[in-house]
C-alpha positions in Angstrom: -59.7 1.8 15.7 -58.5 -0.9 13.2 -58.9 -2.1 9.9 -61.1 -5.2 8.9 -60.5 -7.0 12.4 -61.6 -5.2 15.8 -63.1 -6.8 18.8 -66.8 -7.2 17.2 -64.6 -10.2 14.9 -66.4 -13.7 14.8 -63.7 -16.1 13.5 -64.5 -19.5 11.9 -61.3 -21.6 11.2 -61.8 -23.9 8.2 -59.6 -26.6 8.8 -59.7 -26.3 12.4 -59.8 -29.8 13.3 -56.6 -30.7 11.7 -52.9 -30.1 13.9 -52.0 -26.4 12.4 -55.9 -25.5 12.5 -55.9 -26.7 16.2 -52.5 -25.2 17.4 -53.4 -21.7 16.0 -57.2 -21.8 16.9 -56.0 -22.5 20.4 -53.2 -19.7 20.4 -56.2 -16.9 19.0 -58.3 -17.9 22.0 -55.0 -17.2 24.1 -55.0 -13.9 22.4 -58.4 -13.2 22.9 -59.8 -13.6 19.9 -63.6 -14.6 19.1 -63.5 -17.8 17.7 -67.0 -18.9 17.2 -66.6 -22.0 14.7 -64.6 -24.7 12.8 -65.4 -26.1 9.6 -63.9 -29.4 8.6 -66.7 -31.6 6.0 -67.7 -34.8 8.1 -66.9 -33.9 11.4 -70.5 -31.8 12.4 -70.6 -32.1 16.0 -67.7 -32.3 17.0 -65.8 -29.7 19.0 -61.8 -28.4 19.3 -62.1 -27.3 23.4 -65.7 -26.7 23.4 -65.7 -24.6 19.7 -68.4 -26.4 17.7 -67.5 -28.0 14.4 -69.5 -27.5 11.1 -69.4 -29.1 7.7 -69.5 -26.3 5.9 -68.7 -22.3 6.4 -72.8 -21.1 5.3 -74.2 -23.6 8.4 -71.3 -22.3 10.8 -71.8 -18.2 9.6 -76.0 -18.8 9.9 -75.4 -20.6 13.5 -72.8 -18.6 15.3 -73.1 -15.2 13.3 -69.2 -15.5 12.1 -68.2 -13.3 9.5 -64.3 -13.9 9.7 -62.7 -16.8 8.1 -59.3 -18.3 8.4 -57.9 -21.0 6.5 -55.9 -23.4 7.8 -56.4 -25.8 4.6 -53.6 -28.3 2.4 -52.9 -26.7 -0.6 -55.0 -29.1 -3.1 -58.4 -28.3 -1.1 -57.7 -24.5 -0.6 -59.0 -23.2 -3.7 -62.7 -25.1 -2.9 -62.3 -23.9 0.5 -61.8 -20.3 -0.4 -64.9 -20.3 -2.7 -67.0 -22.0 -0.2 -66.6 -19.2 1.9 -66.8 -16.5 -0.5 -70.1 -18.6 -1.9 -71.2 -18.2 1.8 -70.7 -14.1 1.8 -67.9 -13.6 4.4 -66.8 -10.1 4.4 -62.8 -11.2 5.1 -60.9 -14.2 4.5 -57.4 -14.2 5.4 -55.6 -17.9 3.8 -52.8 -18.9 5.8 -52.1 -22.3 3.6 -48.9 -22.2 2.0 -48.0 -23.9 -1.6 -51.0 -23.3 -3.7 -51.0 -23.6 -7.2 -51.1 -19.7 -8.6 -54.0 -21.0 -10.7 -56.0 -21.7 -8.3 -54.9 -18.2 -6.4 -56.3 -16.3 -9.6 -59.3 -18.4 -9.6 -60.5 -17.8 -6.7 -59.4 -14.4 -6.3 -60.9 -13.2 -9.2 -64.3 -15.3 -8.2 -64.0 -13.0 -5.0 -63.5 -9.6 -7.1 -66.7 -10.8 -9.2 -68.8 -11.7 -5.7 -68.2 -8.2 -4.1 -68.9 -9.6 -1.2 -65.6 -11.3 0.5 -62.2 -9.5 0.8 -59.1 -12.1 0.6 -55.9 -11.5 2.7 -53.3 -14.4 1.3 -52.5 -17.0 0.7 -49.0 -17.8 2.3 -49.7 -15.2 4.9 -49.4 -14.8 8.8 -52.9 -13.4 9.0 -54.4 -10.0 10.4 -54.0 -8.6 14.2 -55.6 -6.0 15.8 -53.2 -5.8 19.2 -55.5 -6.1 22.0 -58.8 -6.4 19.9 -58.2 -9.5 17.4 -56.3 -12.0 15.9 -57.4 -13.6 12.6 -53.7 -15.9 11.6 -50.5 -16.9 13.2 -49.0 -13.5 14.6 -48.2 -14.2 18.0 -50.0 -11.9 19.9 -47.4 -11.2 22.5 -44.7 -9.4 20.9 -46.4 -6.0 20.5 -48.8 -3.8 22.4 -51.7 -1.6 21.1 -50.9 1.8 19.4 -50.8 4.3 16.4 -48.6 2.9 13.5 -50.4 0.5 10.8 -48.2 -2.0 9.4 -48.6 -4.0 5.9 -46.1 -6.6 5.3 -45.7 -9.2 2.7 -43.0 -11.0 5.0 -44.1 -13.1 7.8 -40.6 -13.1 10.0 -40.2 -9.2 9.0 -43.5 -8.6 10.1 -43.1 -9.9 13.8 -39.4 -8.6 13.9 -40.8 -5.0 13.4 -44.1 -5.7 15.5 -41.4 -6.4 18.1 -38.7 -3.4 17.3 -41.5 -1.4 18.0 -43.4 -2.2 20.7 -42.8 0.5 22.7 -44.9 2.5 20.4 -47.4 -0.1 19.4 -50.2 -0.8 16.2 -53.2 -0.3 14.9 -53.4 -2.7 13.0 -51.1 -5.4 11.4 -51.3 -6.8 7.8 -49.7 -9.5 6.3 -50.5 -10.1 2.6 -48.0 -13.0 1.7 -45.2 -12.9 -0.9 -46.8 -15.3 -3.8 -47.1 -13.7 -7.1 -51.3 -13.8 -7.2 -52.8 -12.1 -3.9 -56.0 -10.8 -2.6 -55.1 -8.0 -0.5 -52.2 -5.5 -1.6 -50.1 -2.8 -0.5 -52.2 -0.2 -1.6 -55.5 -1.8 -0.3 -53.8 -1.6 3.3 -52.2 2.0 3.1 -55.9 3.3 2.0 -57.2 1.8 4.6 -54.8 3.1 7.6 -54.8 6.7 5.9 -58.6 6.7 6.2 -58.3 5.3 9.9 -58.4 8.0 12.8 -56.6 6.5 15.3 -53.8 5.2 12.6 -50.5 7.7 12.8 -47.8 6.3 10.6 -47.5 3.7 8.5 -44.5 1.1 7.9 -44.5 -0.7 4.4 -42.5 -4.4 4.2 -41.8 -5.5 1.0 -39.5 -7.4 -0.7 -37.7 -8.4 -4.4 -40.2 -9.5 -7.1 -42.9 -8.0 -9.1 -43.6 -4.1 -9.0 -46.1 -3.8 -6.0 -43.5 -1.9 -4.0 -43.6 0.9 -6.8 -46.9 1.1 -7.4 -47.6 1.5 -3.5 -44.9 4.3 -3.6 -47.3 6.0 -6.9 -49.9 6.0 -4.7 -48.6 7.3 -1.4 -47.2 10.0 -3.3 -50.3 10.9 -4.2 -53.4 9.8 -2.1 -51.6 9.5 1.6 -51.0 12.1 4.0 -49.8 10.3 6.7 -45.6 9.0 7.3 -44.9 6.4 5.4 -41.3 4.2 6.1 -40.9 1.4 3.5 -38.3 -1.5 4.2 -37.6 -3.5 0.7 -35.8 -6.4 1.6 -33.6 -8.5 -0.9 -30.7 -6.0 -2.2 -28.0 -9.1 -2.2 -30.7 -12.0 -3.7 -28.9 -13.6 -6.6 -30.7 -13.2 -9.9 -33.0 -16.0 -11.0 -33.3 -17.5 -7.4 -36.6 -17.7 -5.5 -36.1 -16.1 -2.5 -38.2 -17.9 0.2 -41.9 -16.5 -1.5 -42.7 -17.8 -4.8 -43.1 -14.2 -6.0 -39.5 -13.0 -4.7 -37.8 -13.7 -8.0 -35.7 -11.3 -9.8 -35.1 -11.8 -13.1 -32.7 -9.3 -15.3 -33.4 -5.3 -13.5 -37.1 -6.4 -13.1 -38.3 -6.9 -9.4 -34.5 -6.1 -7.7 -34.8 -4.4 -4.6 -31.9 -1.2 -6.4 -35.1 -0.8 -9.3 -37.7 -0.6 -6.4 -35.3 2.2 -4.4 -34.7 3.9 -7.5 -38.6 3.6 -8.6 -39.9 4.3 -5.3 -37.5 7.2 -4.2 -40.5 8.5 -1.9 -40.4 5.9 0.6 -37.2 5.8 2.8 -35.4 2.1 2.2 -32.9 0.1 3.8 
């Protein structure tokens, strides 16, 4: 099995028609992804390599039966975007964009929470895969093969590194749910949902310095998940004060440093 993305996956790709959206529509074909539609406003009609364009995510869900989203969208139209397709009732949305204002992140994450309807993974994330079923993002589908071991990740680069250290064994599924301080999709969200997945072994938990979602993921493995967990927190020699490549890997005084998230989350194994 896998969580939230499986072969049945229709994928629309807002902001398909621009270079990124192409590039990455073209490499989830490659993978074998079911990419049904694009959505750019003004372009209805047109096509990327024979995938019809719409102006907006309710005509291309009602036409093509889509019920995937990925956003490929600049920063100061991601927020309307996002809400269009949570408007429209997609059940996941997974916001690649990078650079959105965390305003706009709580607005329309909190608009999702209210619909019920849409689950957000993002923003500033690589996307969802399913090895050998889907591809919903930028994970490049050839570094891995098709196994056992979930994997949720708020580092893009450490989440193809251990895709690849691993691929003997293989994934589930993997999750990346970006590193900015306001996201949809969390640790926890991801480790429930590979504990109540059959076919999902073990588990392996990225995180990094900032916030305290690392020890509140350990709270609840210690207490709702059965299954192996190994946890890698990355960031034991970030300066204090210094953003650390994701706007939410900030430490500031003992708050958020990788030493407090060993020490709080002593059930995980860390490196």
């Amino acid at each position: 099995m896998a969580i939230w993305l499986d072969e049945s996956s229709r994928i629309l790709v807002q902001g398909m028609t621009g270079s990124e959206g192409t590039k990455h529509t073209r490499l989830m074909v490659k993978s074998g992804a079911q990419i049904v539609a694009g959505v750019t406003p003004g372009k209805a009609g047109q096509d990327v390599d024979g995938i019809p364009i719409f102006n907006d995510v309710a005509a291309a869900m009602a036409d093509t039966g889509a019920n995937v989203s990925v956003v490929f969208v600049p920063p100061r139209f991601a927020k309307a975007a996002v809400i269009e397709a949570i408007d429209a009732e997609i059940a996941l949305c997974v916001v690649i964009t990078e650079g959105i204002p965390v305003h706009d992140t709580a607005d329309f994450f909190q608009y999702s929470v209210n619909s019920g309807a849409t689950r957000i993974s993002g923003p500033n994330c690589p996307g969802i895969i399913s090895p050998g079923k889907s591809n919903a993002g930028i994970i490049p589908a050839s570094i891995t093969t098709a196994g056992r071991i979930g994997l949720v990740s708020k580092s893009g680069t450490l989440t193809y590194q251990m895709m690849y250290e691993l691929r003997d064994l293989g994934f589930s599924s993997c999750v990346g749910i970006g590193g900015d301080p306001i996201i949809g999709t969390t640790h926890i969200d991801a480790l429930a949902a590979f504990q109540d997945d059959p076919e999902t072994d073990a588990i392996v938990m990225i995180g990094e310095i900032g916030g305290d979602a690392e020890e509140r993921a350990a709270a609840f493995i210690k207490d709702n998940v059965t299954k192996p967990v190994v946890g890698y927190v990355a960031g034991f020699t970030a300066p204090e004060g210094k953003t650390m490549g994701h706007a939410g890997a900030i430490v500031s005084g003992s708050a958020g440093t990788a030493l407090a998230k060993h020490a709080r989350g002593h059930v995980l194994t860390l490196t």
